[in-house]
C-alpha positions as CSV (number, residue, x, y, z in Angstrom):
1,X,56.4,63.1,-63.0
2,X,55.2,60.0,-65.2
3,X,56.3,56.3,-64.6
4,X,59.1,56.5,-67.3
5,X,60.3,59.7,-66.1
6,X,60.7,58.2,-62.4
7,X,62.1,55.1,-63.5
8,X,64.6,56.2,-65.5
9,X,66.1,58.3,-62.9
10,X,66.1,55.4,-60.5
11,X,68.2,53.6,-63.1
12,X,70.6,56.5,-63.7
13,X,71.1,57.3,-60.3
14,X,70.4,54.5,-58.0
15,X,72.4,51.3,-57.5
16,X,71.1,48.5,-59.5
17,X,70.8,46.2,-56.6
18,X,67.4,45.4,-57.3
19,X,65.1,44.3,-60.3
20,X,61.7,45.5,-59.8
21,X,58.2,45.3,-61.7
22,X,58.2,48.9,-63.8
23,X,55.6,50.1,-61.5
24,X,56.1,53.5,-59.5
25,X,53.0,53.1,-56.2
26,X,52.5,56.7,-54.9
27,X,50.2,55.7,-51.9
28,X,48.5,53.2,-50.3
29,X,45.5,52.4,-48.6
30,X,44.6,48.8,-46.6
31,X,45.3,46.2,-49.6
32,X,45.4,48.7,-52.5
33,X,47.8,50.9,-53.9
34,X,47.8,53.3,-56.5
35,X,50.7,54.5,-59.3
36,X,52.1,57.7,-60.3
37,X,49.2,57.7,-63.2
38,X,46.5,56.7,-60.5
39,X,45.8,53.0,-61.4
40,X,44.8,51.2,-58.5
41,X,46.4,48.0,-57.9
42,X,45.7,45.1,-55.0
43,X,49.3,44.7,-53.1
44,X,49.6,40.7,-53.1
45,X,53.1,41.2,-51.7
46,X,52.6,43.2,-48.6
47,X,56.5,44.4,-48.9
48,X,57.6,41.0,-48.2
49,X,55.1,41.1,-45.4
50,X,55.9,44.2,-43.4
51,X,52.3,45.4,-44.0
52,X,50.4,42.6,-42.6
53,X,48.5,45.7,-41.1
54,X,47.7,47.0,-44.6
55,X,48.9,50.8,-46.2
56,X,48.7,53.3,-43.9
57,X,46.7,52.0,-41.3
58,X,45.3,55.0,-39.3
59,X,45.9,53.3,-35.8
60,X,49.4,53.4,-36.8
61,X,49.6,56.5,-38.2
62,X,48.3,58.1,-35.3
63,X,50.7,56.7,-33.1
64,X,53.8,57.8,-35.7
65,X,52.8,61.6,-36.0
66,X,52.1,61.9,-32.2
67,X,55.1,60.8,-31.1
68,X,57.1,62.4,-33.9
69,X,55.6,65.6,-32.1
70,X,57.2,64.4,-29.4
71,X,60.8,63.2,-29.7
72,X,62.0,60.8,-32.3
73,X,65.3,59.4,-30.9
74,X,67.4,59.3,-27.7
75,X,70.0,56.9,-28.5
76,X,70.4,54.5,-25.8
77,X,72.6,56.9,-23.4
78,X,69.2,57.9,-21.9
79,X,65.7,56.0,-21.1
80,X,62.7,57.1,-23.1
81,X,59.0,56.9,-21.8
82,X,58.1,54.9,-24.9
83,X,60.5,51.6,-24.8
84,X,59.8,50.0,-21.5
85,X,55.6,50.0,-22.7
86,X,57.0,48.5,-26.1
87,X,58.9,45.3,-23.7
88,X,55.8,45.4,-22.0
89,X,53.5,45.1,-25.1
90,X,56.1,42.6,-26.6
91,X,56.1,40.2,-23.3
92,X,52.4,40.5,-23.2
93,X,51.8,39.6,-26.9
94,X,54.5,37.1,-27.7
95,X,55.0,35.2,-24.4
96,X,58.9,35.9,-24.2
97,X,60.1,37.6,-21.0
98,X,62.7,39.8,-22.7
99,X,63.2,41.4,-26.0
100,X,66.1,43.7,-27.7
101,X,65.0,45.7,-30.3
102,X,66.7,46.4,-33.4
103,X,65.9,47.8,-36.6
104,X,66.7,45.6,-39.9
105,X,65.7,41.9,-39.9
106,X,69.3,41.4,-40.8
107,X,70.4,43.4,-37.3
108,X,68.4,40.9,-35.6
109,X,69.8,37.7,-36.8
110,X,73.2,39.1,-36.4
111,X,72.1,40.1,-32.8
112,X,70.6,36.0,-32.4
113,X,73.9,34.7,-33.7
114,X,76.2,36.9,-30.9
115,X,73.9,35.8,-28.4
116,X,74.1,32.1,-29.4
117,X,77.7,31.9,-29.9
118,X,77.5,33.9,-26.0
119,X,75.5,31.6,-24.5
120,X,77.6,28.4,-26.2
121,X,80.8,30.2,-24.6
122,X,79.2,31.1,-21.1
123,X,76.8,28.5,-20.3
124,X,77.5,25.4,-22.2
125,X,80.9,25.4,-22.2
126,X,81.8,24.9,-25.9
127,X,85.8,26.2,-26.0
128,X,86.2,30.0,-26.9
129,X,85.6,30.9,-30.5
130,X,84.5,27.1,-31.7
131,X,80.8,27.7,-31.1
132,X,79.0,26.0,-34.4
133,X,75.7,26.8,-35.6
134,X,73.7,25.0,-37.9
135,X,71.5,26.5,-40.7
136,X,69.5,25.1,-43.6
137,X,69.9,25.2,-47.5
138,X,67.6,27.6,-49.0
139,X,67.6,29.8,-46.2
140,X,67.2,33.7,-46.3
141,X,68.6,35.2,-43.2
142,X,69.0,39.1,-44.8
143,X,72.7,40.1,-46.7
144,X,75.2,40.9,-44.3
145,X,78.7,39.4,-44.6
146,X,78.2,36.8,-42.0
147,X,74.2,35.9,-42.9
148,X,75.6,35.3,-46.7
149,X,78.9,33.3,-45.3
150,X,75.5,30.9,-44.7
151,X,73.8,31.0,-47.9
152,X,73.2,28.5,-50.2
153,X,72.3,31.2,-53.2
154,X,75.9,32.0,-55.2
155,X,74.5,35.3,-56.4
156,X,74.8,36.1,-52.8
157,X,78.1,35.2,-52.3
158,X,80.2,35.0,-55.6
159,X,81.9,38.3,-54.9
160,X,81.6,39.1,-51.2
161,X,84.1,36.9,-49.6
162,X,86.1,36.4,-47.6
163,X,83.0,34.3,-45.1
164,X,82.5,34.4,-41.4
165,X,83.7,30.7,-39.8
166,X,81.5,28.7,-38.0
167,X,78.1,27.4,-39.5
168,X,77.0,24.1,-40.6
169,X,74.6,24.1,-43.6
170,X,72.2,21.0,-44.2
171,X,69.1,19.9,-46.2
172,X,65.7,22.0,-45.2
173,X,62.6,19.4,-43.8
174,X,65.2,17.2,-42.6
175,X,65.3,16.8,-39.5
176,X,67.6,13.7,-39.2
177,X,69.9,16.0,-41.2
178,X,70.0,18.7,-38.2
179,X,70.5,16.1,-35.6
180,X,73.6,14.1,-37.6
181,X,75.1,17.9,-38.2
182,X,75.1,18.3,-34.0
183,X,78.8,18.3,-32.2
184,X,79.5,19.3,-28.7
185,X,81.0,22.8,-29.7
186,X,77.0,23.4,-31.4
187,X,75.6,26.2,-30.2
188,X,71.9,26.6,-32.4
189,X,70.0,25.4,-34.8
190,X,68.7,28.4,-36.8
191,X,65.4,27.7,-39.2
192,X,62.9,29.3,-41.1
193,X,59.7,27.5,-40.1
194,X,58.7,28.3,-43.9
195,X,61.1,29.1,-45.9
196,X,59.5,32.8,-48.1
197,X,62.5,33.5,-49.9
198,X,63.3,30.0,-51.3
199,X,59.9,30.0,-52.8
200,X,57.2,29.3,-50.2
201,X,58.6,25.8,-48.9
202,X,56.4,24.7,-46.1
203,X,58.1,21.1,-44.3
204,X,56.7,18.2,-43.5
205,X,54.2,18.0,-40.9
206,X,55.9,17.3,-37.5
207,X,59.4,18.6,-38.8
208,X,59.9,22.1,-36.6
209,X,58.6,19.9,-33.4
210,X,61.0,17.2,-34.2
211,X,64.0,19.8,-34.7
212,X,63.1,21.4,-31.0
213,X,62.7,17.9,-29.6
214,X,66.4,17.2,-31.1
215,X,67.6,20.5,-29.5
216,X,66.5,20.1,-26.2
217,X,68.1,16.4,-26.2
218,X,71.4,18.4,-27.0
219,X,71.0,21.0,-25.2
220,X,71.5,23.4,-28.3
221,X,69.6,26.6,-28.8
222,X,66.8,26.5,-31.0
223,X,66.6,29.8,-33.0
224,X,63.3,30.6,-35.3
225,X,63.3,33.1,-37.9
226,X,59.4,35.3,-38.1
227,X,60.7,37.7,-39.7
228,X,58.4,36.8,-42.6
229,X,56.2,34.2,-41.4
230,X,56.2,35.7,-37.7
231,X,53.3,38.2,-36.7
232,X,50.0,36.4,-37.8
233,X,51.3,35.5,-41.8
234,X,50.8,32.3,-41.4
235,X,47.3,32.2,-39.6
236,X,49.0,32.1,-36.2
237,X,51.4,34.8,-34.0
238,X,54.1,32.6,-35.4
239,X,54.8,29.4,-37.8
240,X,56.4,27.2,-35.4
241,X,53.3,27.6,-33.0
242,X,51.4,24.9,-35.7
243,X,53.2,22.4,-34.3
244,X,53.8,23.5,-30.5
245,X,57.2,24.8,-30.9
246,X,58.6,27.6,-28.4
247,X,61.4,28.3,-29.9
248,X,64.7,29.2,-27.4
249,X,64.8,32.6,-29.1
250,X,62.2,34.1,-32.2
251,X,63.7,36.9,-34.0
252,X,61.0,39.2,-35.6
253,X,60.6,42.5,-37.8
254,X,59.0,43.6,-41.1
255,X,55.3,43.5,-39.4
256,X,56.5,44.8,-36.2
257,X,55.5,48.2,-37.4
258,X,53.5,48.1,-40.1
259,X,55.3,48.9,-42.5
260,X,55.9,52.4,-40.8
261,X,59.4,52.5,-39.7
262,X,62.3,49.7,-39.2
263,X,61.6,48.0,-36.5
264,X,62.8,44.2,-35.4
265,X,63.6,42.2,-32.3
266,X,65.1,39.2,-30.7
267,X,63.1,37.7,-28.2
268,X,63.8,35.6,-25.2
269,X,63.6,34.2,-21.5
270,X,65.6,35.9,-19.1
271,X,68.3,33.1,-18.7
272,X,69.2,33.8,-22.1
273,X,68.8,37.2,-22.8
274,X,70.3,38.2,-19.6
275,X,73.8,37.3,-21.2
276,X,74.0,40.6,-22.5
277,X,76.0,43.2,-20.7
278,X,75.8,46.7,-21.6
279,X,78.6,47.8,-24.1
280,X,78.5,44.2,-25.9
281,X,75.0,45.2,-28.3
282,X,73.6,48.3,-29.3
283,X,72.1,50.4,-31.8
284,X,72.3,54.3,-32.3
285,X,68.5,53.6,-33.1
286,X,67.3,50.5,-31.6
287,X,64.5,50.4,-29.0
288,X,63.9,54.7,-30.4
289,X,61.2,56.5,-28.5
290,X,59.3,56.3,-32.0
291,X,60.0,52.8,-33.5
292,X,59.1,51.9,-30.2
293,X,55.7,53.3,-30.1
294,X,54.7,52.7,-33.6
295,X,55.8,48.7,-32.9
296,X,53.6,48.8,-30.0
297,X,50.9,50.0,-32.1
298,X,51.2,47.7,-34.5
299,X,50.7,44.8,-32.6
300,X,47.7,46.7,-30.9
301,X,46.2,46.1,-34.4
302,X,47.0,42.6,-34.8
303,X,45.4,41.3,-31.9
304,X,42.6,43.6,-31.9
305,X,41.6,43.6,-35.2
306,X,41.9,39.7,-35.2
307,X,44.2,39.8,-38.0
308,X,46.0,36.5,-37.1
309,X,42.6,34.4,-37.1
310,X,41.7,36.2,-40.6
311,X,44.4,35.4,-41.9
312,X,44.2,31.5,-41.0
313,X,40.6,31.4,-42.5
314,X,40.9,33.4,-45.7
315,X,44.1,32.3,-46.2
316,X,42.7,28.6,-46.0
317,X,40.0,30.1,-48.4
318,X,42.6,31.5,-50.7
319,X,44.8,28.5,-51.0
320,X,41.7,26.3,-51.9
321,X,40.4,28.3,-54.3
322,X,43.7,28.5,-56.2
323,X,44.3,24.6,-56.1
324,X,41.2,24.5,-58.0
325,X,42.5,26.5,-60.8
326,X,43.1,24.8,-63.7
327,X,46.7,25.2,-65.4
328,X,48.9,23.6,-67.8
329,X,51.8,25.7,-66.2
330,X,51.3,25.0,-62.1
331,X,52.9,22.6,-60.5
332,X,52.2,23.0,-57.2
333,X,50.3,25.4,-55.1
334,X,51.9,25.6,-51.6
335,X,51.8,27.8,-48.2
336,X,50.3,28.5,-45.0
337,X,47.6,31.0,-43.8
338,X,48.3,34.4,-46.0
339,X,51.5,32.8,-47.3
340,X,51.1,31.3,-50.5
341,X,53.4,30.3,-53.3
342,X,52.4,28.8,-57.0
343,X,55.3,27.0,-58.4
344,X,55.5,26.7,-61.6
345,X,56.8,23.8,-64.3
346,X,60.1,24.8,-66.2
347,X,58.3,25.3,-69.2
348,X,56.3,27.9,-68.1
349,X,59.1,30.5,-68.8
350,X,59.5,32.1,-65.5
351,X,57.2,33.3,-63.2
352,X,57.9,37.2,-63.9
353,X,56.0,36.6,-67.0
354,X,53.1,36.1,-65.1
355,X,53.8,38.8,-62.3
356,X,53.8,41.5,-65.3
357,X,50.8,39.8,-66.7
358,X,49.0,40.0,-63.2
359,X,50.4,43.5,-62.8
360,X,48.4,44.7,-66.0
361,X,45.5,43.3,-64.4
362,X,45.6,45.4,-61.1
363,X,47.1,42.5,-59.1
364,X,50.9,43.2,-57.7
365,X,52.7,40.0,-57.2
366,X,56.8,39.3,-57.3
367,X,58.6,36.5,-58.7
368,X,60.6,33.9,-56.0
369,X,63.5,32.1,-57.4
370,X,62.2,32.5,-60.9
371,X,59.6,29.6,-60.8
372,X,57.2,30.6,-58.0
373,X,54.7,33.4,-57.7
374,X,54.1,34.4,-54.3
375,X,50.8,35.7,-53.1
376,X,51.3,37.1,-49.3
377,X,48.1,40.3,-49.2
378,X,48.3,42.1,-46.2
379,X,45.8,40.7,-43.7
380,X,43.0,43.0,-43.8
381,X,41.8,41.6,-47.4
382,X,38.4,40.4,-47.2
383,X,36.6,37.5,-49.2
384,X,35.2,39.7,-51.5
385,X,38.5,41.5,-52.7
386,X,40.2,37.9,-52.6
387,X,37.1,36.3,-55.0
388,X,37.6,39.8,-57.0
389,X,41.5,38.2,-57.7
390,X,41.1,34.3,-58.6
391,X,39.0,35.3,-62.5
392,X,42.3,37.5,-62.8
393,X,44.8,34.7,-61.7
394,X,42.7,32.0,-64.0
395,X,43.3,33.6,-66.6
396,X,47.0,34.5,-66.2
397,X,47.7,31.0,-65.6
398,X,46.1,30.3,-68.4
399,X,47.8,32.4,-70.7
400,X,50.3,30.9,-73.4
């Protein structure tokens, strides 16, 4: 079927949750993807970074079909032979003694927030039910009930209430903010150590170790959110490493599998994670024999293919080279590693503008909060395909 035949059954019978480019991809390879009429396009969105791997990569791949050969799912009522090597990889790879797998991002912020709000209860003493939690404006946490009680969007939240208690919202970067916001009954700070969704907003240097310095002084949990920026984005296994910071718990997903399969995590040290009993968490398909071993695969590919260190010196290479580009519509050119964002001045018009006039050009970008264009490739790209892009991007932003 053709792009308008696709589309137009999407509209008719789909829900109209989301408002994507008119572009219908039918497969994937690495960095490029191809439509329905087989133009090849470059992916400069990577699915919101779930394929820091790249399309299809055939490490992946393999592991996915073999173990679909296998068995797919247990539930949890039984062990499988493929979760305990998936802790293992996980411990070896992030440094965190524990992990509990889920499968959204969303599942794994809920799962952070029950464990927080535990731990406040069990360990710190804060009185039953009072447990706080503080969160930052701007934040993208996924679209549950409870993760939108905490938004600062109103599009998110207009229509969905009545909100979950207990959450503290305050300005993003500052860190004095955070630490005026703390009471006894405060149970975590939750962060984005750059914020993707609110348009690529990297803080100032010094900010994340300052939060965890305030935490520790509190004793309050320090939570990090990699779902986006986790997993080598950013030029390192996660953001908050830049500046030092271990967070108390990282919750992670998207790249965990490489785009194969949901897949996501909360990781921990023992003292924490341990709070967990069985019967209080779970997941029909959480910590499944196959997530399990495509996750593990995936993170084979990251460290073996040095796809973190990549990304930190092409995505150096790629910021540069776009700062340079001269534009009466930028305003700023902002990220870190592969994460980039180019905000734009209100009388550009909107960044979708330029995302359509980008797409006709072979180069798949998605507008952020209506002024920034976010380039995010997956981390395979080399410095030829990326010098193949910037003639394309010159001239976009150049456009009228």
């Amino acid at each position: 079927m053709k792009t308008n035949e696709l589309i137009q059954l999407e509209d008719q019978y789909g829900a109209h949750n989301y408002h994507p480019l008119d572009v219908v991809i039918e497969r994937g390879e690495g960095v490029w993807v191809w439509d329905v009429e087989g133009k090849k396009y470059l992916d400069c969105l990577s699915a919101y970074s779930a394929v820091n791997q790249g399309h299809v990569h055939p490490s992946i791949l393999e592991a996915m079909t073999e173990q679909a050969k296998k068995i797919t799912l247990t539930s949890r009522a039984f062990r499988n032979d493929q979760l305990p090597l998936f802790y293992k990889t996980l411990a070896d790879t992030t440094g965190y003694e524990m992990a509990l797998p889920m499968n959204s991002g969303a599942e794994a912020v809920e799962t952070a927030i029950k464990l927080a709000r535990k731990w406040a209860y069990q360990v710190k003493g804060v009185p039953r039910h009072e447990a706080e939690i503080i969160v930052c404006e701007g934040n993208f946490h996924g679209r549950t009930i409870t993760i939108v009680t905490f938004s600062s969007e109103d599009l998110y939240k207009q229509d969905f209430g009545p909100f979950t208690p207990g959450f503290k919202m305050v300005a993003y970067g500052d860190a004095k903010a955070i630490e005026e916001a703390i009471t006894p009954n405060t149970a975590a700070v939750m962060i984005e150590p750059i914020q993707g969704e609110g348009g690529v907003l990297v803080p100032p240097d010094g900010y994340l170790k300052t939060v965890e310095t305030i935490c520790k002084d509190n004793n309050v949990l320090l939570i990090t959110d990699e779902i986006q920026t986790g997993l080598g984005r950013t030029g390192k296994m996660f953001a908050a490493e830049h500046e030092g910071v271990r967070a108390d718990m990282t919750i992670i997903g998207k790249a965990l599998s490489g785009g194969f399969y949901p897949v996501s995590a909360v990781l921990a040290d023992t003292e924490i994670m341990s709070l967990f009993v069985p019967g209080e968490h779970g997941s029909t398909f959480g910590g499944n024999p196959l997530g399990a071993a495509v996750a593990s695969a995936a993170l084979k590919v990251l460290v073996d293919e040095k796809l973190i260190e990549k990304a930190n010196e092409l995505g150096e290479y790629f910021m540069e080279q776009l700062v340079e580009i001269p534009s009466p519509h930028v305003k700023e050119v902002r990220g870190k590693g592969m994460m980039i964002g180019i905000e734009l001045k209100d009388t550009a018009g909107g960044a979708r503008r330029f995302c359509e006039a980008l797409q006709d050009r072979g180069i798949l970008c998605k507008e952020t909060h209506e002024t920034v264009i976010r380039f995010a490739p997956p981390l395979v790209i080399d410095k030829e395909t990326i010098d193949w892009t910037l003639p394309q991007i010159r001239e976009v932003l150049n456009m009228e």
